[in-house]
N, C-alpha and C positions, 0 to 999 in steps of 0.2 A: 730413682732406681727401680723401682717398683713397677712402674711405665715399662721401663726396658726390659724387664722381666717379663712383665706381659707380653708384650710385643715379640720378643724371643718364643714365648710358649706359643703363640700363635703359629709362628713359621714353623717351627719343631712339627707342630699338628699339623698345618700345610704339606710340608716335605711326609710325614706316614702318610696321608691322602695320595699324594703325589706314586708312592712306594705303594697301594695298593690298588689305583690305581693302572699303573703300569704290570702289575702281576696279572693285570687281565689279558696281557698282550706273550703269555707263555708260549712260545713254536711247538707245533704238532711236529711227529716225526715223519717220514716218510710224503705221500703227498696228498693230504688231509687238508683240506680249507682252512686259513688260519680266521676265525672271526674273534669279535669281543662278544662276549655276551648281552643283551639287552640291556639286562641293569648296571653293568659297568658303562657299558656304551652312554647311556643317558646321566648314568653318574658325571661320568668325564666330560659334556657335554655341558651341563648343571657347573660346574665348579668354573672352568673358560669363560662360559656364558658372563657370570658375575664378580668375577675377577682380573685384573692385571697380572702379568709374571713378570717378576725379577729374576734373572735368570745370572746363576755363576756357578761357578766350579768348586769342588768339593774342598781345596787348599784354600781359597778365599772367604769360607765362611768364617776363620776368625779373623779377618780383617775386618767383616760387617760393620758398617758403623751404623747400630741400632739406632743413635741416638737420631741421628738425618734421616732415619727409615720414618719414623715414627711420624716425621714431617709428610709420607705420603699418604694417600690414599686408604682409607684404615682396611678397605678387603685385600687394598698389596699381598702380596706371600714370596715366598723363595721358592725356586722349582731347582735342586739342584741339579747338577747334569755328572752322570758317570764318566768313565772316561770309554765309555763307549759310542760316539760321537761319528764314529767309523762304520759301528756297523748299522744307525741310524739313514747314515748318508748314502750305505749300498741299495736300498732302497728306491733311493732317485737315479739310480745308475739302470743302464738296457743291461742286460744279461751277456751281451758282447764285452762292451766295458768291465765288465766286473771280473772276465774272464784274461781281460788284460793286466789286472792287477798281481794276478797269480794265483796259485793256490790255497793261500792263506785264507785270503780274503772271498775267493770261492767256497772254500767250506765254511766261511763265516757267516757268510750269505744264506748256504742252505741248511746250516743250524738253527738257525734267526727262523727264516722264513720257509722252510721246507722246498718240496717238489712242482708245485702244481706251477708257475709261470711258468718255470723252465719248460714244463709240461707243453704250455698251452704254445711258447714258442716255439718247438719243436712241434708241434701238428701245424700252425702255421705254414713256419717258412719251410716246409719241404711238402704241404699241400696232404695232408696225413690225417685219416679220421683217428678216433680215439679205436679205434676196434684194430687198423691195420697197422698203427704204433704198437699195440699189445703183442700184436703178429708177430710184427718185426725182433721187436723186443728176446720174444722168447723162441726166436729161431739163433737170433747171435748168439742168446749164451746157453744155449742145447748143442752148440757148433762148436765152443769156444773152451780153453780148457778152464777149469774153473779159478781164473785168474784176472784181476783188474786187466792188464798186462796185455793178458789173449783175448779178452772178450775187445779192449780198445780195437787189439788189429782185425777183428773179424767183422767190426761194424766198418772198418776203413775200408774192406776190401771191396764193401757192399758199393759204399758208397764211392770209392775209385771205379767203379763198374757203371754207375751214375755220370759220367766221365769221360766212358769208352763208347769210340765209334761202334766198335764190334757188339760190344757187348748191351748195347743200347738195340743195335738191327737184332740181335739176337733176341732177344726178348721181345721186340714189335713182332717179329713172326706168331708169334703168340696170340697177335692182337692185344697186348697190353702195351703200357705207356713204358718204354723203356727206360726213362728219365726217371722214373720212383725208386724211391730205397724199397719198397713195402713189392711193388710187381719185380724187380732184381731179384729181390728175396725167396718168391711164389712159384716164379717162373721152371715149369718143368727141367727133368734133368740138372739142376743147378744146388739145391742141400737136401740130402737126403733127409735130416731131420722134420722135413716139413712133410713132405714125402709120404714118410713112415706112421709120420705124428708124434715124435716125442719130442718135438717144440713144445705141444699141452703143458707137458709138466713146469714148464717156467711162464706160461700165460699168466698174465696179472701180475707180474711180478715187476713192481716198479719201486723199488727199494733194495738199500744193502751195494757193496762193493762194485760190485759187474753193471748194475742198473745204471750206478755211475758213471761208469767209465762209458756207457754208449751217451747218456749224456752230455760226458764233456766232451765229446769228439762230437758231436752232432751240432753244439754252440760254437766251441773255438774251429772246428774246421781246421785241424791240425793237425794231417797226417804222419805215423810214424813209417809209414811204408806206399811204395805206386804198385803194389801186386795187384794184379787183378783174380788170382784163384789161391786153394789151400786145398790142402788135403791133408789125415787124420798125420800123426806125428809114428806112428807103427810101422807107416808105408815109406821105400825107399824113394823119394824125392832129387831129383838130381837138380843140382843149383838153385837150390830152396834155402830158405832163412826163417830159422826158430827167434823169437823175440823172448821164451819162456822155457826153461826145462820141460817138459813132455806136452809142450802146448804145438799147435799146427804147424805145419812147414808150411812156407808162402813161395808162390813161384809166380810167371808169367808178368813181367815188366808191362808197366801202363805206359807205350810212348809218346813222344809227341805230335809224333801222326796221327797216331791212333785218337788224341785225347780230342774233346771237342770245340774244347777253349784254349786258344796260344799262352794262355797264363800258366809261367810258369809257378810249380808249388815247391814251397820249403818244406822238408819234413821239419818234425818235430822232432829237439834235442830230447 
């Protein structure tokens, strides 16, 4: 009995290791690098190194049967597992997949692990320095009314614009690359905020409600509207479409002449 008791207090001490561990692995808010610190790092390192895991779930640990434990390995330990299992596995997932799962598990993901991949694939796959994301960024929600809602449709229209014959030659006039969300954005004549300059006041601003929603439209690619323009909600708009009580009226349909790819697109419910 005595053995088993031992043997028990061992794991007990295993599992608090285990639990601190994992406290090293707390998510940053916003999009802050999540590292471990060095000596957690080499802790956790030290402990794998010279040990086996037994690995079960929290409702199994009193089935244990100390007694056949005892028969292993004396550095054996127990590593229990949360029932968080879910949001380990997001992790292994592309940020496309994750964005399949739904929203649940989207915000799970960037509780867990913050902004910065999302980040880095979004400057990727739309070919986008860290300077002309920021741009972009704080032109949509300087445009946008201050609503998850409106700032979504105002990144779409950008990027339905990204889309357009027209609106693509238009912009080449310019001499810039038509096909950017970031030259869309820049391009003369096209949002006054930029213009003006009071995009500034939302520079750097990649966190909170609105930062989101350009986010998740920028991954899932799932538009809720084919407008190609807006103009402020004050102004009388004829055959325009509000998504928000006093957010933009949306007008001028993306066709499919006009679009550059014969793919047709689903909005989003």
């Amino acid at each position: 009995m005595s053995k088993r008791i031992n043997k028990k207090g061992k794991i007990c001490l295993a599992m608090l290791a285990m639990i601190f561990v994992n406290s090293s692995f707390t998510p940053k808010d916003g999009n802050e690098e999540h590292i471990i610190t060095k000596i957690d790092k080499d802790y956790f390192n030290e402990e794998l190194n010279k040990t086996s895991l037994i690995t079960i779930l929290p409702e199994e640990l009193d089935e244990l049967d100390y007694e056949n434990l005892d028969n292993e390995n004396e550095n054996n330990y127990v590593q229990v597992l949360e029932n968080n299992e879910d949001i380990l596995n997001l992790s292994k997932l592309s940020l496309k997949e994750i964005y399949e799962l739904g929203e649940d598990k989207v915000d799970e993901y960037y509780n867990t692990y913050g902004y910065t991949e999302a980040i880095n694939y979004v400057l990727e796959h739309y070919n986008l320095t860290e300077e002309e994301f920021k741009v972009l960024c704080a032109i949509v929600m300087a445009e946008a009314n201050p609503t998850y809602t409106d700032t979504y449709a105002v990144i779409n229209t950008i990027y339905n614009r990204t889309k357009s014959k027209s609106s693509i030659n238009f912009v080449q006039a310019f001499d810039l690359d038509g096909h950017s969300l970031y030259c869309q954005a820049i391009t003369p004549n096209q949002f006054i905020v930029y213009e003006n300059g009071n995009y500034k006041t939302f520079y750097g601003t990649l966190e909170g409600e609105r930062f989101r929603a350009i986010l998740d439209f920028l991954i899932s690619e799932k538009p809720i509207h084919n407008y190609l323009n807006f103009l402020s909600n004050i102004l009388d708009v004829p055959n325009s479409v509000q998504f928000v009580e006093g957010g933009n009226k949306y007008f001028s349909l993306l066709t499919e002449q006009d679009r550059v790819s014969e793919d047709k697109v689903s909005l989003k419910q």
